[in-house]
C-alpha positions in Angstrom: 156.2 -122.1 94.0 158.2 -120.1 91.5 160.9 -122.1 89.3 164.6 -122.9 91.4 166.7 -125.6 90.5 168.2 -127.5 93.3 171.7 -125.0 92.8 169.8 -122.0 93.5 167.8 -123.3 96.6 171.3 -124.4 98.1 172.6 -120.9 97.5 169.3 -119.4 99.0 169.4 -121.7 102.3 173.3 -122.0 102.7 173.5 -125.6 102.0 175.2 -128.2 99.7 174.2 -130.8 96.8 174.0 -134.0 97.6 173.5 -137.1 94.7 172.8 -133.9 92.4 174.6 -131.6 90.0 172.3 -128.6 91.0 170.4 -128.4 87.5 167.5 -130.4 88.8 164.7 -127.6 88.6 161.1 -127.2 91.3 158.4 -125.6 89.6 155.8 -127.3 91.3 154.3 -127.6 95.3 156.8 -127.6 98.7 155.8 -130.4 100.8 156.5 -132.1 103.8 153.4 -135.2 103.4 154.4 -137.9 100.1 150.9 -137.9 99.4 150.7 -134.6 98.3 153.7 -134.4 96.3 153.4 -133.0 92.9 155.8 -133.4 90.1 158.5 -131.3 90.0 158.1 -130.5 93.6 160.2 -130.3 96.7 160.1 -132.7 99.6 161.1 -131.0 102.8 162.4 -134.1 105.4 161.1 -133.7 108.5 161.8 -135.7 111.3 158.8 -136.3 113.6 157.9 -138.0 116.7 157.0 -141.5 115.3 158.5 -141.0 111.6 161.1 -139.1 110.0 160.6 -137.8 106.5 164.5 -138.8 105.8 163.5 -142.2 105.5 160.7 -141.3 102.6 163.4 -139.2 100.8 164.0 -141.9 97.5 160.3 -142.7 97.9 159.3 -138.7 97.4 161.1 -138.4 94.1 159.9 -141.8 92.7 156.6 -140.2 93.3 157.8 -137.2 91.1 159.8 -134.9 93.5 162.5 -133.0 92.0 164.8 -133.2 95.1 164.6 -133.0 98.9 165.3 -130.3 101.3 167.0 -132.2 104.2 169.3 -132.0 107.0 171.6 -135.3 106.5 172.0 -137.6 103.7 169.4 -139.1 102.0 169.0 -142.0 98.9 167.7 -139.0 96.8 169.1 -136.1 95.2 169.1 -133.2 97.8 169.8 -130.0 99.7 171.6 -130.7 102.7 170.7 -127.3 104.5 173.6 -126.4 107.3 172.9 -126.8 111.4 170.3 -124.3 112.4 172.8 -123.0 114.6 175.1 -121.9 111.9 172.3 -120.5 109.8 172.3 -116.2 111.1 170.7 -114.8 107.7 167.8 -112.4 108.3 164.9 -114.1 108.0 165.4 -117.4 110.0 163.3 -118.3 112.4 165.6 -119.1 115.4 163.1 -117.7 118.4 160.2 -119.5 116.7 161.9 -122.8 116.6 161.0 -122.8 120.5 162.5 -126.3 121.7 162.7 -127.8 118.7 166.6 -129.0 117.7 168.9 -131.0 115.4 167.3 -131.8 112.0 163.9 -130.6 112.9 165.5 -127.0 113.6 167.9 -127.3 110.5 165.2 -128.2 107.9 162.9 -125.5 109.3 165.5 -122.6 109.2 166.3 -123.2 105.5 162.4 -123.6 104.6 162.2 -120.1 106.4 165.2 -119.0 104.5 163.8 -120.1 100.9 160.3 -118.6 102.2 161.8 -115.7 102.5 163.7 -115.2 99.2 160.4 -116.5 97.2 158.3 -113.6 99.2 160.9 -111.2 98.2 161.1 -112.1 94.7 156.9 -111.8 94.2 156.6 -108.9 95.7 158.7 -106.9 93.5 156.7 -108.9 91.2 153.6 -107.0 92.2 152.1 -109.6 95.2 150.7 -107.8 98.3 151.0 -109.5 101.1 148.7 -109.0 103.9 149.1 -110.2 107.7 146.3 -110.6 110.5 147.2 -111.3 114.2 145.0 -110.8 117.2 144.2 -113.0 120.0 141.2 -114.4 118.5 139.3 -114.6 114.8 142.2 -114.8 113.2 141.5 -117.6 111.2 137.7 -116.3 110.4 139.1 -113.5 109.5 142.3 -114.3 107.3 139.3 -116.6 105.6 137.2 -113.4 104.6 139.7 -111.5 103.4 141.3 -114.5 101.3 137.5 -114.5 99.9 136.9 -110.8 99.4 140.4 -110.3 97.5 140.1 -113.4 94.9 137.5 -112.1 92.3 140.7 -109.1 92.4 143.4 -111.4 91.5 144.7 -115.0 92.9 145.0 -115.2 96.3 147.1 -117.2 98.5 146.1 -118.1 102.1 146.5 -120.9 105.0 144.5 -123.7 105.6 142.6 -123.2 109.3 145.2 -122.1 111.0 148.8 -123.5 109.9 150.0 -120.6 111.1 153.8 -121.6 112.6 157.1 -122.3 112.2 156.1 -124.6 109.5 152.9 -123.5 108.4 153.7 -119.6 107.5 156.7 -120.6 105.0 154.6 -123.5 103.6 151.8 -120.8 102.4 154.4 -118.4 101.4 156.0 -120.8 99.2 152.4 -121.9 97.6 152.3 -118.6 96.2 153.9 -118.1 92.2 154.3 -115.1 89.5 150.2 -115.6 89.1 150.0 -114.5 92.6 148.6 -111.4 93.5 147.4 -111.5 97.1 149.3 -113.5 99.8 146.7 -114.0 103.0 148.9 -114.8 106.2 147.9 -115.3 109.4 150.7 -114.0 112.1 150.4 -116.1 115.5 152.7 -116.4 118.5 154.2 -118.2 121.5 156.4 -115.3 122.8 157.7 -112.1 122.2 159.3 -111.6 119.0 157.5 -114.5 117.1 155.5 -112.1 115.0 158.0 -109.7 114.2 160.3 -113.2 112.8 157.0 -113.9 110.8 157.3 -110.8 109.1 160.5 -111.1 108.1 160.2 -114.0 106.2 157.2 -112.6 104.4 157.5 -109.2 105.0 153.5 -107.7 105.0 152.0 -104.6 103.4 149.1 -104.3 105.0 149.0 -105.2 108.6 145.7 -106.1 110.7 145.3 -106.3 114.3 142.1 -107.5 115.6 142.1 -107.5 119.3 144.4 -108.0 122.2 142.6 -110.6 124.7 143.7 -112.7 127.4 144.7 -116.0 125.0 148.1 -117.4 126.2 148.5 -115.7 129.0 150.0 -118.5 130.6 152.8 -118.2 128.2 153.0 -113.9 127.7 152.1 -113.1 131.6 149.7 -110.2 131.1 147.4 -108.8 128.3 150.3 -106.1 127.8 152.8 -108.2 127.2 150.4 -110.2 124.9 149.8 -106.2 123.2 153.6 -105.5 122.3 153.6 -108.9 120.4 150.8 -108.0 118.6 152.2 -104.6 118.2 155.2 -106.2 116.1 152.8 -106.7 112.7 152.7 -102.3 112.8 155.9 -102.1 113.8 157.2 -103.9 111.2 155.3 -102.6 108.1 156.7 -100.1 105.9 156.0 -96.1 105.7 153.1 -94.7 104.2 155.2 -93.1 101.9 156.0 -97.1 100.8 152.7 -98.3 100.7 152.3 -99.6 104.1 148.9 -99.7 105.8 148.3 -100.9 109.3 144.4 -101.4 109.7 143.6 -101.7 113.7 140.2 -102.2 115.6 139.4 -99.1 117.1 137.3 -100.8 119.6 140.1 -101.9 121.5 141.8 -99.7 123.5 145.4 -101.7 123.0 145.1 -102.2 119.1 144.3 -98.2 118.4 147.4 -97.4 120.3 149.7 -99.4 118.0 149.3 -96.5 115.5 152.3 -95.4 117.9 154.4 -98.5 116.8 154.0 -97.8 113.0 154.9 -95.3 110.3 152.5 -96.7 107.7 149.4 -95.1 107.2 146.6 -96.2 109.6 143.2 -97.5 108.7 140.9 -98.0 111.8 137.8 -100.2 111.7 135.0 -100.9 114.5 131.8 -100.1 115.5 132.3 -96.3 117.1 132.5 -93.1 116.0 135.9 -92.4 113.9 136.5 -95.4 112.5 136.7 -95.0 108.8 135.4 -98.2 108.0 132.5 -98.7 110.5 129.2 -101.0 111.0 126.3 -99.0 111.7 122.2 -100.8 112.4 123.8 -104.2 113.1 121.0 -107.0 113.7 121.0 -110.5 114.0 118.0 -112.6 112.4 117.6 -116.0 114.5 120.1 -117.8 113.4 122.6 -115.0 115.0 123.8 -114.0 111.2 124.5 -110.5 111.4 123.6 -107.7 109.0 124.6 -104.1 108.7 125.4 -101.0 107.0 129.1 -100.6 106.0 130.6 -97.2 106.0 133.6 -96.2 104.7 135.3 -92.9 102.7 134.5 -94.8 99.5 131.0 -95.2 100.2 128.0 -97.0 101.7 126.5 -100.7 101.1 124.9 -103.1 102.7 126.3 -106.4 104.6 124.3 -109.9 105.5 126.9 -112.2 106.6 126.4 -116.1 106.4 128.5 -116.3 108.9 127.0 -116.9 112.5 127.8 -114.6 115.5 127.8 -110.7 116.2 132.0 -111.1 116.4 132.3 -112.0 113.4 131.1 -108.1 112.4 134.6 -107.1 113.5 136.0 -109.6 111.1 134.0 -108.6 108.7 135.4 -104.6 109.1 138.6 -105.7 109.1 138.3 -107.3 105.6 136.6 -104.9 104.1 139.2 -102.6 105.0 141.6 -104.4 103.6 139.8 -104.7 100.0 138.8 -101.0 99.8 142.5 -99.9 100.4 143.5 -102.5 97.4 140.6 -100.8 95.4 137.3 -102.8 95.6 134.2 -100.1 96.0 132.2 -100.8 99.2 129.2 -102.3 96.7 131.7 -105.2 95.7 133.1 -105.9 99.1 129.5 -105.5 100.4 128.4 -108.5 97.7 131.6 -110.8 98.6 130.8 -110.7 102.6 127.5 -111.5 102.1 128.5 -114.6 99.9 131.2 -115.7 101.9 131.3 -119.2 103.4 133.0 -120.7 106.6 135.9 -122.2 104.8 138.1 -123.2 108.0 136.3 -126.5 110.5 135.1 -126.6 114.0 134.6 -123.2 113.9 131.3 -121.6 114.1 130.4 -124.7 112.2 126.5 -125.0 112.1 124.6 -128.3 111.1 120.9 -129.2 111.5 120.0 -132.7 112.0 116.6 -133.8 110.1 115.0 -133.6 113.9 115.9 -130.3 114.3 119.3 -130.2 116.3 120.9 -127.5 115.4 125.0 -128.5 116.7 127.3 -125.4 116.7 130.4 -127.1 116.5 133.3 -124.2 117.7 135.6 -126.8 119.4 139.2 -125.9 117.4 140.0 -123.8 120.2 139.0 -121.5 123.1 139.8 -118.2 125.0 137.4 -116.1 127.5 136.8 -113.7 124.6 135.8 -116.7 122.1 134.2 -118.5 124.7 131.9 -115.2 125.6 131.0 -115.1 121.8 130.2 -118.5 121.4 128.2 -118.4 124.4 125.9 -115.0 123.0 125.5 -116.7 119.7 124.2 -119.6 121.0 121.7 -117.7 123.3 120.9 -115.4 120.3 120.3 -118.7 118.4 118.1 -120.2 120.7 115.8 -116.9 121.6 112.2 -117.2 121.1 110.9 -116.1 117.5 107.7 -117.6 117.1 106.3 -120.0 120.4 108.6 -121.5 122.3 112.1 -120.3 122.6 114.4 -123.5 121.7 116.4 -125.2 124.7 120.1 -124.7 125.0 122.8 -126.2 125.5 126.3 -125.2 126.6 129.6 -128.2 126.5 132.2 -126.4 127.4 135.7 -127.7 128.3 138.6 -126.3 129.3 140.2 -123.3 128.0 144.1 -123.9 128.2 147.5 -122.0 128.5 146.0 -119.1 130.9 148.4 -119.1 133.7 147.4 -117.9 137.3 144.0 -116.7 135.0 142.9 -120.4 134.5 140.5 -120.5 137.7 138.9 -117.5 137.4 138.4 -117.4 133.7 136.8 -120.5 133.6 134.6 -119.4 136.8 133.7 -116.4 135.2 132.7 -118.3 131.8 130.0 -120.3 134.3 128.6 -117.2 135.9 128.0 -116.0 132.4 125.9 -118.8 130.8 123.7 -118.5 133.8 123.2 -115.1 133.1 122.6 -115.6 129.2 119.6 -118.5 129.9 121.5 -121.2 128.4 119.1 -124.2 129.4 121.5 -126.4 130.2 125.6 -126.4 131.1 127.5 -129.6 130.7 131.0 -129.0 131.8 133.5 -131.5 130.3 136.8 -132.3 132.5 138.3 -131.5 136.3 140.1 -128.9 135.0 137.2 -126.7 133.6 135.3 -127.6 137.7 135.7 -123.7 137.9 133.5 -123.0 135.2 131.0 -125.8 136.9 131.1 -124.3 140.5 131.0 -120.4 138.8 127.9 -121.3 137.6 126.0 -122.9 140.3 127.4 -119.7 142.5 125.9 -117.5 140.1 122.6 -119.4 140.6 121.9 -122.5 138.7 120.1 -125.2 140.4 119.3 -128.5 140.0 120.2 -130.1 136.8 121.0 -126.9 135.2 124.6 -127.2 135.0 126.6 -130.2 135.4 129.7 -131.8 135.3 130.9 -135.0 133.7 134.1 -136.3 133.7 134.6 -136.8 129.7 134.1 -136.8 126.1 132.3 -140.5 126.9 129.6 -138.7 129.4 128.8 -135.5 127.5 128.0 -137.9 124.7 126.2 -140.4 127.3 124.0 -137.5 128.5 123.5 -135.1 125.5 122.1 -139.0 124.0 119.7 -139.5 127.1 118.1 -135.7 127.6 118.9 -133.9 124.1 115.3 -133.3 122.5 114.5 -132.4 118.7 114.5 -128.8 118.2 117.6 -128.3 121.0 120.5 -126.4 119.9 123.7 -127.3 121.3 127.1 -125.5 121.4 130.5 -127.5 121.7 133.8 -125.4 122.9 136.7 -126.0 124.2 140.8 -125.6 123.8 142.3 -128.0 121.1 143.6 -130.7 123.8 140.1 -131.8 125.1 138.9 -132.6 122.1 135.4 -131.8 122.6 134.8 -131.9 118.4 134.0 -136.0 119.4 131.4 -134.9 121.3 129.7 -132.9 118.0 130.7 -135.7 115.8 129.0 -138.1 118.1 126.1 -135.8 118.3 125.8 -136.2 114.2 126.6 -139.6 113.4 124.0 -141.2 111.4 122.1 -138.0 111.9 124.2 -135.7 109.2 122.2 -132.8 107.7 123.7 -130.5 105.1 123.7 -127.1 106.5 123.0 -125.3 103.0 126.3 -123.4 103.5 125.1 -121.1 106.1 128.2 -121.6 108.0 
């Protein structure tokens, strides 16, 4: 956070001073938990559903907060920002607030609003800020290029994937004058979420990683999904201002987005005409990719640590990002290969001392992540010398895919049929469809199965699971499938050397 006092942040968010004569001055962290208040920081009062932060106002500043950003009165001096319905500034996040009201809405606007003036301030300061959307490997990616750019200069980015209303202007506002690179992933619940991202932290360089079927339930069709996605290029500025749009060539959507933009466009991917491209891509056993990096400024060569032929993409798309900010392909080539899973539950690998190897990728799902997850796994568990390993697939549910949802999951079944996995073990009625998808496409007898919950995956996986097994765990957020991974390695941990 760069230096305000409490008189400048009113001014910035439009509201008033409250038990304070506007002198009082945050130079330290924005936060919305006590616990990790810092002196000299801000304490942003947010009501929630079984505690509101108004109550902890006086309790924040004993603990060293300068003042609190709050929506009513508070025993504590304050910012009292205005109803989020007054607030019409650029840069305030109205759409994103979804059903959000009152205080909640209020306190959220003016965080956006100071977000905003911070971002603004930096960059003429000399901060680049850098914005990834796509409908899945966000997170991995914003990760790699957060780890590629810091040896350049300090770098900003998200934890896993607080990537909303809250979570963007929180990251923005973590960022000071040392600040040179400000990693933000762009997500959305509607049209014109992304595009309202970016104009609180307006981005330089603009990714887009893929358009997939994720939230269709809530955007309708993969086109509709494509014109959000499309609002990162859109809202960059020209070439002739530095703007750069880097998009996956491999998808048919994301290259057309170089329609939507006037910065200069970078495309990654595997084919032909991409300028930063993968060529001789192999996986060793543990599904850890390798492969030649192209790109104008040269040639090097790439061993991820990272598990999973997706995350090549990822990979492309940071590298981009770092050559067009100056790295040589030889030092982007070094920091992929010694980057590290930084974000949990995804791709997360552990070996138990008997051999289990648990592939914990249970933050979320989509058909697209799901199909990856899936392939590494049977990659993982391929024969390399004897016996291949035995596999196993828990899969839940995959949410918010609309009139999609049965035949997603179905299609999910049919494929771990036709990938080998060992064994199935569907989680939940609501994923049935990948269950009966698979016994359609051919499983028989114990093959695939389907249990009701978290209690009987982790009942059977404890009866039949073998030393040497490898077993993958995904599902959307809500089922909660990371209990059956934890359960899986309780008493059992291993350290997985930082593979993962």
């Amino acid at each position: 956070m760069i230096a305000l006092t409490l008189g400048e942040i009113a001014e910035i968010v439009g509201g008033r001073l409250h038990r304070a004569d506007g002198s009082e001055t945050v130079a330290s962290t924005v936060e919305f938990d006590t616990r990790k208040l810092t002196d000299g920081g801000l304490f942003v009062a947010l009501p929630g559903e079984r505690v509101d932060g108004h109550d902890f106002a006086a309790q924040a500043v004993a603990a060293g907060a300068s003042g609190v950003l709050a929506a009513r009165e508070v025993d504590a001096p304050a910012v009292i920002v205005p109803a989020a319905t007054e607030v019409e500034r650029p840069g305030t996040p109205m759409a994103l607030l979804g059903d959000r009201t009152g205080a909640g809405a209020s306190v959220l606007a003016g965080l956006a609003a100071l977000a905003r003036q911070v971002a603004g301030r930096l960059s003429q300061n000399g901060l680049t800020i850098v914005g990834v959307t796509g409908s899945s490997g966000k997170t991995s990616t914003k990760d790699l290029i957060a780890q590629v750019l810091e040896p350049m200069g300090a770098t900003v980015a998200p934890p896993g994937s607080f990537n909303n209303e809250l979570g963007h202007p929180w990251t923005v506002l973590r960022s000071d004058r040392d600040t040179r690179h400000l990693v933000l992933e762009l997500s959305a619940r509607g049209p014109g979420h992304i595009a309202e991202l970016c104009s609180i932290a307006p981005p330089r360089i603009g990714v887009v990683l893929n358009v997939g079927t994720a939230h269709l339930g809530e955007f309708g069709s993969q086109e509709a999904v494509a014109r959000t996605k499309g609002e990162l290029p859109a809202a960059l500025p020209s070439e002739a201002d530095g703007g750069v749009a880097i998009l996956n060539l491999d998808d048919p959507r994301v290259a057309q987005m170089a329609e939507r933009t006037s910065a200069s466009v970078v495309y990654f991917g595997q084919r032909d005409g991409a300028q930063v491209r993968a060529v001789d891509v192999q996986l060793d056993s543990a599904a850890r990719p390798s492969f030649r990096l192209i790109s104008p400024q040269g040639e090097a060569e790439v061993r991820l640590a990272l598990h999973g032929a997706h995350q090549v993409d990822n990979a492309l798309a940071a590298a981009a990002v770092a050559l067009e900010l100056g790295a040589t392909p030889q030092e982007v080539a070094e920091r992929l290969s010694s980057a590290r899973r930084l974000s949990a539950r995804r791709m997360e690998v552990t070996e138990r001392p008997d051999g289990v190897v648990v592939v914990n990728d249970s933050y979320n799902a989509n058909p697209e992540s799901m199909r990856a997850a899936l392939r590494t796994l049977a990659t993982m568990a391929r024969e390399t010398a004897g016996e291949p390993r035995r596999s196993w697939a828990v899969l839940g549910v995959m949410g918010e895919l609309g009139t999609d949802e049965t035949s997603a999951h179905d299609e999910i079944g049919r494929l771990a049929v036709r990938l080998n996995i060992s064994r199935l073990v569907v989680v939940g009625d609501r994923a049935r469809p990948m269950y009966q998808g698979a016994c359609l496409e051919g499983s028989y007898g114990n093959e695939a199965v389907l249990v009701p919950d978290v209690a009987g995956a982790i009942d059977l996986l404890g009866d039949q699971m073998q030393p040497g097994d490898v077993v993958l765990v995904k599902a959307s957020k809500a089922a909660e499938l990371w209990r059956v991974a934890d359960a899986i390695l309780d008493g059992s941990r291993a350290s997985n050397g930082g593979t993962s």
